[in-house]
N, C-alpha and C positions, 0 to 999 in steps of 0.2 A: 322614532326614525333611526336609520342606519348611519352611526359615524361615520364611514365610508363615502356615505352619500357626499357628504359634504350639507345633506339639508338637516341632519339627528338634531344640530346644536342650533336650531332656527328656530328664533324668537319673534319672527315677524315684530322687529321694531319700527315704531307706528310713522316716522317721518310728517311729511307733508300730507298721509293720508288722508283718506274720508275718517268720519268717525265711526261708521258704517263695516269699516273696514278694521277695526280696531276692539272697539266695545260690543258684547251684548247686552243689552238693554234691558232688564227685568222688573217687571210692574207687578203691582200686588202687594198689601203690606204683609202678609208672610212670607213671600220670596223675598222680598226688599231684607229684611231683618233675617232672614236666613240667610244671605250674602255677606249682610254686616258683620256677622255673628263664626262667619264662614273664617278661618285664618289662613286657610288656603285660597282662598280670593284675595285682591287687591281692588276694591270699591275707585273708582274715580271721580264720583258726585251721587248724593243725591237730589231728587228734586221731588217737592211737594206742591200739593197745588193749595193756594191761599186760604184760608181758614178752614183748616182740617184739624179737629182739635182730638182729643180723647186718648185712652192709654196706650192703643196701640201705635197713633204718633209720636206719642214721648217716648215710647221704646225705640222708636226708629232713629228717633235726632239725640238722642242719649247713646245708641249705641257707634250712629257715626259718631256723635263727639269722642268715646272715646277713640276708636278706631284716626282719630283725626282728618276724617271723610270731609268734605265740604256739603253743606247743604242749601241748596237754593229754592227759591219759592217763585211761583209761577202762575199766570191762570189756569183754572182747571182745561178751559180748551186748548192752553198750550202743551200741558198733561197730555192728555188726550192722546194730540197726535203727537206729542215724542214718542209716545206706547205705544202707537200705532193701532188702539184696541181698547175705544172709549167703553164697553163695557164690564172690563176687570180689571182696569188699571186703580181702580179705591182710592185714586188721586196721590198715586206717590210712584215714582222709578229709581233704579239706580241704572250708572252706567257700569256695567262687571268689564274690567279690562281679559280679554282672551290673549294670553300670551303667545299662541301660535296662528293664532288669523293674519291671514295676509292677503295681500292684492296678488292674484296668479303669475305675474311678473315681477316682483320680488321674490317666492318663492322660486320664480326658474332662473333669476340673476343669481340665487345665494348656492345653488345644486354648483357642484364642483365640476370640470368639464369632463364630458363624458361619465360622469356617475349613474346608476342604476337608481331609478325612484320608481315609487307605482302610488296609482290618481285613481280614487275612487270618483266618478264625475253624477250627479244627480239630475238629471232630464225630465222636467216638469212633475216631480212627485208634489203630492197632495197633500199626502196625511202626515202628521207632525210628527206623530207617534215613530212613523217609519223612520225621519229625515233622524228622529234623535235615537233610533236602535241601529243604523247605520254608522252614525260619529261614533256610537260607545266599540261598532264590533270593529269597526277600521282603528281608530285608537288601540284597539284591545289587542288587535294583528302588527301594532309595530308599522300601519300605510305612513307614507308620507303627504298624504293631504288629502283632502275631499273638497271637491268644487261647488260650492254653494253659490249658485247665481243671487241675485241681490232681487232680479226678476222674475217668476214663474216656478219659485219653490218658496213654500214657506220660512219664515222668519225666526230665526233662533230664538224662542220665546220662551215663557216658562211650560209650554205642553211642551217642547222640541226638550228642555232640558229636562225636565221629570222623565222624558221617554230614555232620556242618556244616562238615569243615573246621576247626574252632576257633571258627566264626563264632556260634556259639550263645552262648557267654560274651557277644557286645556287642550281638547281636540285641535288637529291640524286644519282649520279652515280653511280653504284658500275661497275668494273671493272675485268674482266678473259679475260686468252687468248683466250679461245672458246666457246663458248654455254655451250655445254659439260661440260668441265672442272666446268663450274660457275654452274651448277645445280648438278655436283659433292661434290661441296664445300657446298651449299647453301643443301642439305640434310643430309652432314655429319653434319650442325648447327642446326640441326631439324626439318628444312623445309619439309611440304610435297609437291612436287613438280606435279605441275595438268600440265593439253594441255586444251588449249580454242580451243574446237573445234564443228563445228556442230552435230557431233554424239556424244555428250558428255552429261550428265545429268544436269540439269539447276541449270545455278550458285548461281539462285536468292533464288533456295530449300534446296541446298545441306548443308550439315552439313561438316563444315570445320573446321581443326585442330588452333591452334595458332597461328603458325607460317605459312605460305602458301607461295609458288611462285608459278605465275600464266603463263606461257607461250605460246607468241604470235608470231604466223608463219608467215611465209613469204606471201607476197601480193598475189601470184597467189597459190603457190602449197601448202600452210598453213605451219604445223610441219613437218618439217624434220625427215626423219626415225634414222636418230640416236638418236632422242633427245628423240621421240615419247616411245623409246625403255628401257626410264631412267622415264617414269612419275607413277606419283601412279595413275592417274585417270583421265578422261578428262572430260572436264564440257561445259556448252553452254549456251549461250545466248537467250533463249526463242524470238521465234520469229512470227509475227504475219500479218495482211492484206496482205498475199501474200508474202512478203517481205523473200528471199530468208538466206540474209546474207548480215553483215555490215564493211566496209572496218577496216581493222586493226586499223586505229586511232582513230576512232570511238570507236569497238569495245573493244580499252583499255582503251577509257573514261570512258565505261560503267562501268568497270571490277575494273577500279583504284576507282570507286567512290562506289560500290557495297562491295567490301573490305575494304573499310576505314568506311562505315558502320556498317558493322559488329562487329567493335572494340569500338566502341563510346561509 
């Protein structure tokens, strides 16, 4: 993020948060022990479910011990659903603290007043693949946040971080309960809130405010009509040889690096 902003040196520090709001969660005893293992993470627990024996558990509570990780033990259906994904959790988590996830009103209390930021916002996406090549290209463009709703977009998991690279642990999360809600909040902080959509006027032309959130629809049906129904303006992606339209991950590469532009 821009020092300027006022948001570059935001830590999203976790206060009274959710935990939700704080941690990603990683199940699997290879991601578990690749986090541990990780020194660019900072682990905040893990948890194993009760009589889980063999090598690959003593590598994991060997290497929180040394990391000085805590490790707690649980039932496996408590497992379960901390994971939220009783088929590949292998009965162990940790919680990876994200040092820039934040609740969408913390990150617009910490913006300096009247500062320049730009908000990538995700609108019911599906595929995990996407949601985590989206965090690596908006990270990658210098955005100051991507709005991950808690509902009706998948869950920072290990598909979402393998799709990022790794880069989802320091990406700028910001976090609401619904789409909605977060482009509620995210215009009450001055945001003008667009639709990336093919009928929309070209992003590359358009004259855009300081603050901006750009909203990217779902894989097959694009914006969703409630969301469609909160935007000041929808914008497009100039397109050219034929070429119809570009899958969502793509088209927030464009969008995340087209916006980070514009502030340089």
């Amino acid at each position: 993020m821009r020092s300027s902003s006022g948001a570059q040196g935001f830590t999203g520090e976790p206060g009274a948060r959710s935990p939700k709001d704080t941690f990603i969660t990683v199940y699997g005893r290879k991601p578990v022990l690749e986090a541990l293992t990780d020194a660019q993470l900072r682990v905040d627990k893990v948890i194993l479910a009760e009589g889980q024996r063999g090598e690959p558990v003593r590598a994991i509570t060997s290497a929180a011990r040394q990391r000085g990780v805590p490790v707690q033990w649980a039932s496996a259906h408590r497992v379960k659903v901390l994971a939220g994904n009783g088929r590949h959790d292998q009965g162990v988590l940790a919680d990876v603290v994200a040092p820039r996830m934040a609740p969408v009103g913390e990150f617009a209390a910490a913006l300096a007043p009247g500062a320049p930021a730009s908000v990538l916002v995700l609108d019911r996406l599906t595929n995990p693949a996407n949601v985590g090549m989206i965090l690596r290209s908006a990270t990658a463009a210098g955005l100051d946040g991507v709005l991950l709703p808690r509902r009706g977009v998948p869950a920072i998991d290990p598909l979402v971080v393998k799709a990022s690279a790794g880069v989802a642990f320091r990406a700028p999360v910001l976090r609401s309960g619904t789409v909605e809600e977060g482009c509620t909040e995210l215009a009450a902080a001055g945001f003008a809130v667009y639709g990336l959509d093919a009928g929309g006027s070209s992003l590359l032309d358009a004259e855009l405010p300081g603050r901006v959130a750009l909203v990217l629809g779902n894989e097959t049906d694009g914006l969703s009509s409630s969301v469609r129904a909160m935007l000041d303006g929808l914008l497009a992606i100039p397109m050219h040889g034929g070429v119809e339209s570009l899958g969502v991950a793509s088209a927030g590469a464009v969008a995340a690096f087209e916006l980070a532009r514009r502030v340089r």
